[in-house]
N, C-alpha and C positions, 0 to 999 in steps of 0.2 A: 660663483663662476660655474657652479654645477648645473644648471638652473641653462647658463645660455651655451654650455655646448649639450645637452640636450637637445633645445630649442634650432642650434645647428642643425645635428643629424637628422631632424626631423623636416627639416628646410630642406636638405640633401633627399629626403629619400620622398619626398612629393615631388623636386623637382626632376629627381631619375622614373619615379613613374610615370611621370610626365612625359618626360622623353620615350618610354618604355613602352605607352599607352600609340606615340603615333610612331613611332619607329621599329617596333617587335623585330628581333631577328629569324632567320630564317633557318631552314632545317640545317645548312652549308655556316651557321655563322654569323650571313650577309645580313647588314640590315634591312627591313622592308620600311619602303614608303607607301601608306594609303593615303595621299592626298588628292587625288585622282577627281574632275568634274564628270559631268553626265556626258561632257565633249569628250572624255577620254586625253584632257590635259593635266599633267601632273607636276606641280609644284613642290619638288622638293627643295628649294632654297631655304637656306639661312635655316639649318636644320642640324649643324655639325657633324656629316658624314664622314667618315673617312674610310669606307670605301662606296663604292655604287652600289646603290641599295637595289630591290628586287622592288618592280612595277610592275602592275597588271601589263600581259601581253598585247593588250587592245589598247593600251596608248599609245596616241599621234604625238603628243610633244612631250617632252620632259625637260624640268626646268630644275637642275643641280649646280644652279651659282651660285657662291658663295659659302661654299661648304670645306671641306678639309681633306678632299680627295687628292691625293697624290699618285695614282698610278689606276691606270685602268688594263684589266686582264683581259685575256682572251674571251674568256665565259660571263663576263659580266655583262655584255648587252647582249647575249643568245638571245635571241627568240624574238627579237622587235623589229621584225621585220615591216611593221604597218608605220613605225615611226618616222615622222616626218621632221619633226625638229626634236637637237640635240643641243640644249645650253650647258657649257663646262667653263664656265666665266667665274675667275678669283678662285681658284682653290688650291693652286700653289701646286698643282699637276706639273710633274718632271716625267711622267713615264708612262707610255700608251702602247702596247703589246701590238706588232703590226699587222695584226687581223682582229684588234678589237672591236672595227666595223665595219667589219664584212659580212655581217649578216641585215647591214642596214640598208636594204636595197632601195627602198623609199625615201631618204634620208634629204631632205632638199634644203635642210638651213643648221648649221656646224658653227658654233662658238666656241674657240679655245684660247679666247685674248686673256690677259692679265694671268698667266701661268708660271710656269718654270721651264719649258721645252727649251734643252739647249740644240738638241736637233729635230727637223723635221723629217718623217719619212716619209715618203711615195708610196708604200706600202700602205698608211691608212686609209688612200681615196679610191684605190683600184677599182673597188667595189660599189663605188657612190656616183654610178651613171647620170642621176635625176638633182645632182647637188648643185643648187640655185646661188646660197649665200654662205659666203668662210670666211670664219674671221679669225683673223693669226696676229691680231695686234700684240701687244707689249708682251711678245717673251723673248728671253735672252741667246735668242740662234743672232750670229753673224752673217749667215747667207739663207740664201731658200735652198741650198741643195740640188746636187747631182745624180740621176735625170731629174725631169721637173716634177712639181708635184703638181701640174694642174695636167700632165695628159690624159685621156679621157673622160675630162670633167667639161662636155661639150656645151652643158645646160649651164655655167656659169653666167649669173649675169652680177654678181655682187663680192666684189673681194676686197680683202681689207689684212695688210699685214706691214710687219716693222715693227720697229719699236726704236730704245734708246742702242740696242747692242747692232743694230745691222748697221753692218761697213761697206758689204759690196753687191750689188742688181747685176749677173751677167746674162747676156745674152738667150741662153738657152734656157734662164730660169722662167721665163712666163710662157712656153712651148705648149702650144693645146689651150691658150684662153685665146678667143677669136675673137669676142666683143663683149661688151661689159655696159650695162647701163649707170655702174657705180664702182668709182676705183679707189680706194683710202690707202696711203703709201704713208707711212713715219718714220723720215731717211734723214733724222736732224744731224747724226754723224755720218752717214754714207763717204765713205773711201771711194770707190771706185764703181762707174756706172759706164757698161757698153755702150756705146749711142746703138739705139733701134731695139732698146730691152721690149720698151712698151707701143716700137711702133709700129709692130703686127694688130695690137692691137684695134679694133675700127667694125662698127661704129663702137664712141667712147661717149656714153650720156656725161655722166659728172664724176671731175675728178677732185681730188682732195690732197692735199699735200703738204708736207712739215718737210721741210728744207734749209732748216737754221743758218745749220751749219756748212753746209755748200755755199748758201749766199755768202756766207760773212767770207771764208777762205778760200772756197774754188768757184768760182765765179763759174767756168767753165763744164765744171759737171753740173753747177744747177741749169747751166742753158740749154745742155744735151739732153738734162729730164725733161724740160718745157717742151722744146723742139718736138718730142715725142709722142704729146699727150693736148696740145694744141691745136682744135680743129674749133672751125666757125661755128659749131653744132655743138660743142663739147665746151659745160660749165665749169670754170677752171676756182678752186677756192684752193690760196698757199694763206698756211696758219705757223704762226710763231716764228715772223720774220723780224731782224732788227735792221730797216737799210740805214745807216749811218751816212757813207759817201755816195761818191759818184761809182764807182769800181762796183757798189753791191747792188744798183740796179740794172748793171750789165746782162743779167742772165735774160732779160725781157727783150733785149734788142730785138735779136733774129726770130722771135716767135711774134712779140706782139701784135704784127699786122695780122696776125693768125685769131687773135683773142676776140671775142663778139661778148663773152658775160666773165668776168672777173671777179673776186669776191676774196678779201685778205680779213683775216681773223689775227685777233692780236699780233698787232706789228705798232712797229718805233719807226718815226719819220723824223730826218734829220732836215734843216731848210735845203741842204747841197743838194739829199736824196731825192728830196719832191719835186725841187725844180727839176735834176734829172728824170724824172719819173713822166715829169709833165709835159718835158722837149719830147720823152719816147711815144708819149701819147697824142701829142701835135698831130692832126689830121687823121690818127687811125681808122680804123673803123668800128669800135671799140661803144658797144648800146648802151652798156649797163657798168659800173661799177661801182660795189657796196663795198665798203670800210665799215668793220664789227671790231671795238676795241680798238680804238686809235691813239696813241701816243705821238705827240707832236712834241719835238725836243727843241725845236728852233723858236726863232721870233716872227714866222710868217713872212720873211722879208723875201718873195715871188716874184720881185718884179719883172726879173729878166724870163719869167716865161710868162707875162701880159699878152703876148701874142700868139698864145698855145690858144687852136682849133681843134674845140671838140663839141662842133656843131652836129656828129653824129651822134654823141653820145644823149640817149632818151633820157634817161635813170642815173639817178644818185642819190644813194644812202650812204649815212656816213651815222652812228650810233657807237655811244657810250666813250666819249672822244677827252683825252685829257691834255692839257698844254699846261704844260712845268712852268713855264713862265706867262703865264697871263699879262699881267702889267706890261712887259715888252711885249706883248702878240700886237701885231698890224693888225687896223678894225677889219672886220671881213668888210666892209665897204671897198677897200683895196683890191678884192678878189673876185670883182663883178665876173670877169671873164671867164672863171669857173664854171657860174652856176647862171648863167644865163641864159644857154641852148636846151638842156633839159627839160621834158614835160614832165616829168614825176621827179623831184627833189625832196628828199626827208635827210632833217639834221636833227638828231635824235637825242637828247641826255650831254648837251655841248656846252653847258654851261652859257649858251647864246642869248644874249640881253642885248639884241641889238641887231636888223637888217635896213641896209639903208635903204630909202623909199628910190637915190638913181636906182638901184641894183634891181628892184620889185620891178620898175619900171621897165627895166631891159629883159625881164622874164616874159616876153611877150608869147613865147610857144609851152609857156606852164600850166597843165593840167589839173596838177596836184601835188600840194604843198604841205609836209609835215615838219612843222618844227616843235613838237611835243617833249617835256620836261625842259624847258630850259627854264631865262629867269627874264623871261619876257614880263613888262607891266603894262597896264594901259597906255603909259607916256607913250613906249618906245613900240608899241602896236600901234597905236597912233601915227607914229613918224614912219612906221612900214611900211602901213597902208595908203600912205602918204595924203593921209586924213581928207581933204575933199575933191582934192586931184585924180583923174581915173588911172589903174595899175591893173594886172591882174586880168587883164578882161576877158582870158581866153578860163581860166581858173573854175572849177567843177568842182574839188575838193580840198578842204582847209581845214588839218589839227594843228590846232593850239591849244590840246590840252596840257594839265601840267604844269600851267603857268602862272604867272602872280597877278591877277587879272580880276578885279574886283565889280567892275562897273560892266552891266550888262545893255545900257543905252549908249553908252560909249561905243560895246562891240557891233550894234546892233545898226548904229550909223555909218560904221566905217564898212560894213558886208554887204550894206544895203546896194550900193554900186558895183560890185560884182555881179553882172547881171546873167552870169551862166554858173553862178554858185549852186550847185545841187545837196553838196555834204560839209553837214559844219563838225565839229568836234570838238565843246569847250568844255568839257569833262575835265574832271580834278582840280576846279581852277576855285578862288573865293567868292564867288556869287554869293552872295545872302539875301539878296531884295530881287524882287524885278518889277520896273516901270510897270503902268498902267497901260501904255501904247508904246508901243514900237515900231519900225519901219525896217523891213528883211527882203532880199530880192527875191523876185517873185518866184521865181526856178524853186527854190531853197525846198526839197524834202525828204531829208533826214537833217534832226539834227540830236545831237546827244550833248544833254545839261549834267549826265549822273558823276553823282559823288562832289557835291558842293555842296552849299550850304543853303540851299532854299528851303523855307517854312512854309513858304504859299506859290500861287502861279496864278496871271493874270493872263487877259489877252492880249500882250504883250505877244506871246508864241502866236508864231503864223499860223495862218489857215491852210496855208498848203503844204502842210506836211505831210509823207506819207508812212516815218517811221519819227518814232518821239520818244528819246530815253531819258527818262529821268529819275532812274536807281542812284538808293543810295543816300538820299537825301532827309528833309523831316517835316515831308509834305504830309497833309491828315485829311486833305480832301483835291480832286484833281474836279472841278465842275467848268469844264470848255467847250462851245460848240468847235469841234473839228469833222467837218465833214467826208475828207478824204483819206482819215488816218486809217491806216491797216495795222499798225505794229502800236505798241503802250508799253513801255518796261518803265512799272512801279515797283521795284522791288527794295527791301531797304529803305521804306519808306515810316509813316505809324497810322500810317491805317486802318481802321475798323471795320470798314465792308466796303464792296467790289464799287465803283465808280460805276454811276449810272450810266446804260449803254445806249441812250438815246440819245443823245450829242453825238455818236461815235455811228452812224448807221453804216459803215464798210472796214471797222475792226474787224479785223480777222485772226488776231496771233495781241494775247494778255498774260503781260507776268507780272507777277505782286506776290513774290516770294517775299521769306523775312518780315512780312508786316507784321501787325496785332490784329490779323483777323480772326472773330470768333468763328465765323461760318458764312457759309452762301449757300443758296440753292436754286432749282431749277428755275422759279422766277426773277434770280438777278442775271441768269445767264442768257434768258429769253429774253430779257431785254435787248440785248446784242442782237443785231437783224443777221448777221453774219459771221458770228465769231467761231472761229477752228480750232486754238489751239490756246490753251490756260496752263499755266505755270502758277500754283499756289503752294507750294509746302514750304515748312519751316513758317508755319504762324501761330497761333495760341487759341488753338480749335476747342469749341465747347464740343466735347462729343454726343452733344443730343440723341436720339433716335433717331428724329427727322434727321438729320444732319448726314449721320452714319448711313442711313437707307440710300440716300438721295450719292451719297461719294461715294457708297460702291458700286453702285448704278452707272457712277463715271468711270469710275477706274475700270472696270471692266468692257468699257465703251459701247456701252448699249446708250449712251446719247450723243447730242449731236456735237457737243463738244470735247474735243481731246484731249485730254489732262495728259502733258506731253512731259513732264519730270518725274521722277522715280518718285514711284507709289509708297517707300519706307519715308519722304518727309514729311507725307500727311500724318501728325502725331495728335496725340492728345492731347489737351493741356489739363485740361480739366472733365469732369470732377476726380478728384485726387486719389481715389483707386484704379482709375485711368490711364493718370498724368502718365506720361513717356510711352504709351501704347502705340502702336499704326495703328489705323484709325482702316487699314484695309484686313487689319485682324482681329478688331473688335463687333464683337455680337453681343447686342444688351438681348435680355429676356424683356417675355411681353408684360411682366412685372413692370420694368422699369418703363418698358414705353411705351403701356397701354395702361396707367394703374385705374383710372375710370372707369375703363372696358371691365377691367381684370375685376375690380372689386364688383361692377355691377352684374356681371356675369358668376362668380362668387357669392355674391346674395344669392343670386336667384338660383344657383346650384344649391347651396346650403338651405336657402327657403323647402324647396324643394323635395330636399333629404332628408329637412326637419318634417312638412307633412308629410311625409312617407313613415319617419320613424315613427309619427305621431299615430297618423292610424294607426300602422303595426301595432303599439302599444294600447292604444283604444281596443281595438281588432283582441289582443288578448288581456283587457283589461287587466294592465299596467298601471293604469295612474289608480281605480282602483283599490286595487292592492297597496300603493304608494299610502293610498289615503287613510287606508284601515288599518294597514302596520303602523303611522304616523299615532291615530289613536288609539289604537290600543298600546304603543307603547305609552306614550302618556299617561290611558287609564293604568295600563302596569303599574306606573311609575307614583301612581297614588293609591294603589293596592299594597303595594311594597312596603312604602310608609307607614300604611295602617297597620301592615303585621307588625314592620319595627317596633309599631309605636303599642301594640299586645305583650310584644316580647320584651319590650322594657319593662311595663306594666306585672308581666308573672300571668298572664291571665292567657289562658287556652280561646285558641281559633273555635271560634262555635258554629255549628252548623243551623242556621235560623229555618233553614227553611227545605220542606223534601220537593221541593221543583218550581224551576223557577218558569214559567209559563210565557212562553212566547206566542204573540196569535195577535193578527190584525185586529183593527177596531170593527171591520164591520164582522167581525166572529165574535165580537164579545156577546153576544146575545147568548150561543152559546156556550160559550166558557160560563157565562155566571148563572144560566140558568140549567146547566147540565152538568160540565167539569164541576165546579168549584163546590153545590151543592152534593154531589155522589162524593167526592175525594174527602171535604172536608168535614162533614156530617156522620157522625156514627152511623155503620151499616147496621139495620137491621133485618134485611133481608133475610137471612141466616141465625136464626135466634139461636142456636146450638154453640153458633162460633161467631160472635160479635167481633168486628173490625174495627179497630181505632182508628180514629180519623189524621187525616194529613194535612200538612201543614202546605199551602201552594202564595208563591210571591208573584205577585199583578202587581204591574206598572201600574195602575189605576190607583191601587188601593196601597202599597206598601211603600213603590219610591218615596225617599225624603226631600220634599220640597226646599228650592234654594241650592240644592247640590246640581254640579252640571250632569247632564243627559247621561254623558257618556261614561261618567262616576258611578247614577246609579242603576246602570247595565253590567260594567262590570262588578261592583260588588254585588247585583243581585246573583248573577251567574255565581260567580266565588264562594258564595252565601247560601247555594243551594244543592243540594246533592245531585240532580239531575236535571235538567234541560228538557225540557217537554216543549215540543214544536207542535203548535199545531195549522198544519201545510194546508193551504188552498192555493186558488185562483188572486184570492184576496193579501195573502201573506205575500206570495211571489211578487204583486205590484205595492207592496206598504214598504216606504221608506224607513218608518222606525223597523219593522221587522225585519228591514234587510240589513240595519245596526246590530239589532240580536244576533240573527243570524252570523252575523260581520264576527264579532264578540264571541261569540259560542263555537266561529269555527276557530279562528287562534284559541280559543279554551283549550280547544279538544288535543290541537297538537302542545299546550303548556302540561296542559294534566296528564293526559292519553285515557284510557281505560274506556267504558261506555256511558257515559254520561248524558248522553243526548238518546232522547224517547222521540220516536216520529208518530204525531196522532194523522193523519189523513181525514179530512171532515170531507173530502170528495178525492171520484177518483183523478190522480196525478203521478203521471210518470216522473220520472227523474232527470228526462230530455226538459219537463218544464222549469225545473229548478238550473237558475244560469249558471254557467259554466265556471265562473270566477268561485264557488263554492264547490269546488271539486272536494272537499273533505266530505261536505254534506251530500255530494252526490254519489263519491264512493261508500258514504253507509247505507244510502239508499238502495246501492246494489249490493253490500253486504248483511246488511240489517236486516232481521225483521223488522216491519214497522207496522202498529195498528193502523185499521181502517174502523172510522164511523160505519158501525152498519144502521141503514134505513128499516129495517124491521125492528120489528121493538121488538121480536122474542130474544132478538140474538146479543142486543143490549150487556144484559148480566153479565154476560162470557166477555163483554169487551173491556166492563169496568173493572172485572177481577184479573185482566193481566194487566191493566192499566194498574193499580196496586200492585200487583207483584213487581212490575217492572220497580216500580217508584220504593218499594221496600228491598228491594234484593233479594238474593238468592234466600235470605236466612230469617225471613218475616214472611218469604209467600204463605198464603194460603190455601190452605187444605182441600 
């Protein structure tokens, strides 16, 4: 248990920095709201305030519903003077200091519905000259108050107050609103009502009205509100009526020749109250009226008002309509007389399976016809449209979506004779097939098929359509010649790429959201001779490069087509470090979508860099050095052995030989007929002091045959006490002597000491000896080195340092 109240406080104290993080309080206390857009509107709903937080100055609206404010002070909206909307909707506000807004001189739209205000004061609007919209619905005041709260609020065009607690409207309470484009009153228990509260009022756009409870018990105050607010101009909606008898349709008498659009929201008809209803509307003059939420408590039984004229009336909607007793309801075939003079008729969610074809027949001024949701089937479509008989003929538009309608050559014969049919709408219905051919009146363009069950599409669909929806569906390919289509919605469909836009030369406007497209581009779009406007996201985009270049090119609309739906549904689907990306924030590198370019361009850089490094290293022979450290570690590496293999033995390194003689082959003429005879050969030049002869190793005459080259260089070198070069023209270009050489300069740095004798048989700088032999050319500049001299007296003197050298300091001669 230890374990989860930890895991608690730990819950607790992310969720209070959370809160902590957008809420900080202020130096007073107050909390602060940053939620502020680049409009300077600030959202702080559903944020659990409890008191009014601190906003930037520069905000226009502020939006604090839903919070837990309960009073607002003097000082809490200082400074916003640029505000233009104040929302205080649900927070259980009882108490507003009465100059809370008076610094909001801008102030043009006030929501204080769903609060706690048991009174209102006159004192909060003093100050709110420019205030447009107020809304005072559901808090618990009984009156509006003494004087009124609307004087000086000349810019009113939108009020809305009441609630379940208002009892009484008098007279002087609406003093200072002159006209109103919009008036919401909820006076379901109102007590007592002046006559003429509201009828300074004028002009009055549209008014709205809950009246429950007047209809049911005072008949007479709900007639004096009517009386009031009743003009030919002025759209009357009463919501949450119950008429039962005859007594509660009373209030309509003295007004209704007043009413031109009426419009009742959840109400209960009893059969007494409708036939009453329907005596009052006998002849009126009376265009429109819409029933939203209908309850019908009777059995239909109308007859006695069969003779009600309401051949002015254009419009009748009637939606979302329930009858308690269906089984006893009279067929609407009984109530031709209703619905006969209307050009616009919609019966909406009526549970209606059934209009008789006399009744379609007497609709001869019908325009437009909505019977959408009900439980229409082919049969009783059939017997509507009174299947080969003409009906309907003045008719432009026909939904019957919604309905249980399976057969599409069925629909397709019975529409075909309405010959001024322009709109069809059999959207939601069971469609699964459709014919090969069909027959549609020729007017017909729009029609909308979406959200049924088509897999394929024939040309069955008219040619003269000029809008075609077929969202929704599990079409996989749309290939139609339609010549004058302008609009396509395939959205919801399983598509894989855009429908060829060559059958379609006067599309203008393409949605095919929701498919399985991977991608499109500039050549599926060009196909379109005309197209505007494309709707594609929410499909399963490969995010290619191509792909990515060519969409941001559209989204940003440098081409000729509009991608007209927000740029975050373009996503990614794939590849799967991608998947869920906008596809308007992704940027591949030129790795990913150039890798040809990138690797050929990469060679040829690297090629490049490698000749480059390559001369360089040529340039200070590099390879080489590479080459001659390689062998001479080698020869080491069999020098090494030999010693081990002494040292195992007991037997001492011997020194075979006093110099080991390096010198090209075209000097050997020299060496054997000069060096080797002077060095080798008893002096006796000098009979007083005779000189032993020395011991010299030639490649010629000493390597052992069968051993490799470079075995017996380094053992002759190892093998000898010194190194006698002797330097030409000829050395400098001999391959083996540049082995020696190679050999004798790592000696020099294995051993150190002076080892190496320089003979010169011509003269040679040190600039001739190459550079990679910087050992041999720094002794060249530090060494003495003999020169061959060409006179023969000077000879002597050359071969007696030549011996001195080659015996050392403690054998020279005297």
């Amino acid at each position: 248990m230890g374990w989860m109240r930890h895991l608690g406080v730990l819950a607790l104290f992310l969720f209070l920095s959370l809160i902590w993080g957008q809420t900080a309080n202020g130096d007073d206390g107050r909390p602060t709201c940053r939620r502020c857009d680049l409009h300077h509107a600030c959202n702080c709903s559903y944020s659990g305030f409890t008191r009014v937080p601190m906003v930037t100055d520069q905000a226009l609206s502020l939006d604090l519903s839903f919070n837990n404010i309960t009073m607002v002070t003097q000082d809490d909206l200082m400074g916003h003077s640029r505000l233009t909307l104040l929302d205080l909707h649900a927070n259980g506000l009882a108490e507003i200091h009465p100059s809370a807004f008076d610094s909001l001189w801008s102030l043009e739209e006030l929501d204080l519905s769903d609060n706690q205000l048991t009174v209102l004061n006159p004192k909060w609007f003093n100050k709110l000259e420019l205030l447009q919209h107020l809304n005072l619905l559901n808090n618990p005041y009984s009156f509006l108050g003494s004087p009124s709260l609307f004087l000086g609020l000349s810019e009113l065009r939108r009020l809305m107050f009441g609630g379940p607690d208002l009892k009484e409207l008098r007279r002087e309470d609406l003093s200072g609103v002159t006209h109103l484009d919009e008036l919401t009153v909820h006076a379901n228990n109102l007590d007592r009502y002046d006559s003429g509260t509201f009828g300074d009022i004028w002009p009055l756009g549209r008014v709205t009205l809950s009246l429950h409870g007047p209809f049911l018990t005072n008949p007479a105050l709900a007639a004096a509100v009517l009386n009031d607010v009743c003009y030919p101009e002025t759209r009357l909606t009463l919501s949450d009526l119950h008429l039962a008898h005859y007594v509660s349709v009373q209030p309509f008498k003295d007004s209704i020749n007043m009413i031109r659009y009426l419009s009742l929201r959840n109400v209960s008809l009893s059969d007494e109250a409708c036939v009453s209803m329907l005596a009052l509307l006998d002849g009126v003059p009376l265009s429109s009226l819409s029933i939203v939420g209908l309850t019908l408590t009777g059995e239909g039984r109308w007859v006695t008002a069969n003779r009600t004229d309401l051949r002015s009336m254009d419009e009748f909607f009637a939606s979302d309509v329930t009858i308690l007793d269906i089984l006893k309801f009279a067929m609407v075939s009984e109530l031709q007389y209703l619905l006969q003079y209307q050009k616009k008729l919609s019966i909406i969610n009526a549970k209606l399976f059934l209009l008789s074809c006399y009744l379609t027949k007497m609709m001869v001024n019908t325009l437009y016809l909505d019977v959408s949701d009900n439980l229409l089937t082919d049969l009783t479509l059939t017997y509507m449209l009174c299947d080969s008989e003409e009906t309907l003929q003045e008719l432009r538009v026909l939904n019957i979506s919604g309905n249980l309608l399976k057969s599409l050559s069925t629909l397709s014969r019975l529409v075909t004779k309405l010959t001024k049919l322009t709109q069809l709408d059999i959207s939601r219905t069971s469609y699964n097939s459709m014919p090969s051919s069909c027959s549609w009146p020729s007017t017909l363009r729009y029609l909308n098929i979406s959200r049924a069950k088509l897999t394929f599409v024939t040309p069955c669909l008219p040619k003269s359509l000029q809008v075609l929806d077929l969202s929704f569906n599990d079409l996989k390919e749309f290939v139609l010649t339609m010549p004058i289509l302008r609009e396509l919605h395939l959205s919801g469909n399983k598509f894989l790429r855009l429908p060829a836009g060559g059958p379609y030369p006067n599309l203008q406007t393409l949605t095919i959201q929701s498919n399985t497209l991977n991608a499109f581009s500039l050549s599926d779009l060009q196909s379109y001779r005309r197209l505007e406007n494309l709707e594609a996201g929410h499909n399963k985009f490969v995010c290619s490069c191509e792909f990515i270049t060519f969409l941001h090119s559209q989204l940003t609309g440098s081409g000729d087509v509009k991608i007209t739906d927000k740029h975050q549904t373009y996503v990614c689907d794939s590849p799967l470090y991608l998947q869920g990306e906008a596809v308007s924030q992704v940027n591949l590198s030129i790795i990913q979508c150039q890798p040809v370019l990138f690797v050929s361009v990469s060679c040829g850089v690297a090629l490049l860099l490698g000749i480059l490094v390559a001369g360089l290293l040529w340039r200070c022979h590099a390879f080489w050095f590479l080459k001659m450290t390689w062998a001479w570690l080698k020869a080491k590496r069999s020098s090494q052995r030999r010693r081990r293999h002494r040292n195992t033995e007991g037997t001492d390194p011997l020194l075979s030989f006093d110099a080991f003689v390096s010198y090209s082959e075209q000097d050997a003429s020299w060496v054997e007929n000069f060096l080797v005879p002077e060095m080798e050969e008893p002096s006796d030049s000098d009979s007083e002091n005779p000189t032993s002869p020395l011991t010299l190793c030639l490649h010629k005459r000493d390597f052992l045959p069968g051993h490799w080259i470079m075995d017996n260089i380094m053992s002759a070198i190892e093998r000898s006490r010194r190194t006698v070069f002797v330097l030409s023209e000829n050395f400098v270009q001999s391959d083996w002597c540049r082995y020696e050489l190679d050999f004798s300069h790592f000696w020099l740095f294995e051993a150190g000491g002076d080892t190496a004798i320089l003979i010169l048989l011509e003269p040679l700088s040190k600039d001739d000896v190459p550079k990679r032999f910087c050992k041999l050319r720094k002794l060249m500049s530090s060494t003495t080195y003999l020169e061959w001299p060409q006179e023969e007296e000077r000879r002597p003197e050359f071969w007696r340092s030549l011996r001195n050298a080659l015996r050392g300091d403690d054998e020279q001669e005297n």
